[in-house]
N, C-alpha and C positions, 0 to 999 in steps of 0.2 A: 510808373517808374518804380522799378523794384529794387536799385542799387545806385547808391552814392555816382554821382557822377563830375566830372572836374570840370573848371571854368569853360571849356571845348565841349563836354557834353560826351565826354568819353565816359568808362565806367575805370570807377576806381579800382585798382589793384594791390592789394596788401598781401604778402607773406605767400603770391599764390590764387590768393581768394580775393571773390568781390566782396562787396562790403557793399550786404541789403539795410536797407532803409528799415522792415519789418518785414523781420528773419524768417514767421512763420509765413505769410504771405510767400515771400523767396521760397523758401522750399518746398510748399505746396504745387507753388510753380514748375519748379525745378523736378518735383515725383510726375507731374502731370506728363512730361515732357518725357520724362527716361518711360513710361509706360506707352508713350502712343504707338501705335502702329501704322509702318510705314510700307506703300505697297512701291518695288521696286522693278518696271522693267527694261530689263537689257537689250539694247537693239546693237549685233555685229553690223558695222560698215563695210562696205568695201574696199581693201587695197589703192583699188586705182579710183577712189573717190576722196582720198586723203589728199590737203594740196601739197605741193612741193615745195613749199615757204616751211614745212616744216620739220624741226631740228630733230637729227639724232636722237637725242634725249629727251624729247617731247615720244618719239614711236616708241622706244623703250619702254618710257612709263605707261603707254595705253598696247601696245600689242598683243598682248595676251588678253585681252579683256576686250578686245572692240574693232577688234580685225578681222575677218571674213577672206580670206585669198580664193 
């Protein structure tokens, strides 16, 4: 557990920030993490493999990025 957490087991939130237990711990963490390397790949779908359930504004937000016509 690297930050304060509330009676739920949520993480506390102050001014923005969490609130580590033991800061240096937290941020070694937190360097570990902005440095890893992530391998990402894209797979286009097909058009007519999209279902029809879905919204307007749902194909907006992915058509450029995962459309195949």
């Amino acid at each position: 557990m690297l930050v304060e957490k509330d009676e739920n087991g949520a993480p506390i939130v102050k001014d923005g920030k969490y609130i580590p237990i033991d800061e240096e711990k937290f941020n070694a963490e937190h360097e570990a993490v902005l440095k890893r390397d992530v391998k990402i790949d894209l797979v286009k779908i097909k058009e007519s493999d999209i279902p029809q359930e879905v919204t307007p504004k749902m194909l907006l937000g992915i058509w450029n990025y995962v459309v195949e016509q």
